[in-house]
C-alpha positions in Angstrom: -21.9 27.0 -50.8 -18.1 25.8 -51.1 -16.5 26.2 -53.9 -13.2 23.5 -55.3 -10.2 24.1 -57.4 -9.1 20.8 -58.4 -8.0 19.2 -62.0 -11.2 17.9 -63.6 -10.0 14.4 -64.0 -9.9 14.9 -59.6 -13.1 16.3 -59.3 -14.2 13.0 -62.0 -12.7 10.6 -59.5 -14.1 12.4 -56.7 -17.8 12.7 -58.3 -17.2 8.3 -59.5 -16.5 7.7 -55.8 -19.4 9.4 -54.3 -21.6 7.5 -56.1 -19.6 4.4 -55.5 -20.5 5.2 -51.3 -24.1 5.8 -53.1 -23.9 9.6 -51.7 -24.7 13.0 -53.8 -21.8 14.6 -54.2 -23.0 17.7 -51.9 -24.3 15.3 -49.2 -20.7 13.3 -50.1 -19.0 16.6 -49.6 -20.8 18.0 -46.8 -20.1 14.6 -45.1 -16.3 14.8 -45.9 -16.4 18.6 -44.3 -18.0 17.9 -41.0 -15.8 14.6 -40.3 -12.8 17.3 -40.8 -14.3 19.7 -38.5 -14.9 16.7 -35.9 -11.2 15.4 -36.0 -10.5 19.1 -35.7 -12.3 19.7 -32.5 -14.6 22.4 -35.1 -17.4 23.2 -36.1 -20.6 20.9 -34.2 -22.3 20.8 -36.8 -24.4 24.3 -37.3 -24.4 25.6 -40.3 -22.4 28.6 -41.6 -20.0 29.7 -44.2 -16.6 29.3 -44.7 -14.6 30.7 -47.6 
């Protein structure tokens, strides 16, 4: 579960562009966390939770 604090007209964009890339915005989101993680030399892709 994760869990934003952004202004809603961010979150808006955010939501207008995931469908744009024809993504959910969990799988959009997911996908945004684990490219982070790669760049970051993280996470390999098991599952867990961050807070």
């Amino acid at each position: 579960m994760a869990r934003v604090t952004v202004p809603d007209e961010r979150w808006l964009e955010f939501r207008a562009l995931a469908i744009r890339r024809k993504r959910s915005v969990t799988a959009y989101l997911g996908h945004l966390v684990q490219k982070e993680l790669d760049r970051a030399g993280g996470s390999s892709g098991s599952e867990g939770c961050v807070n």
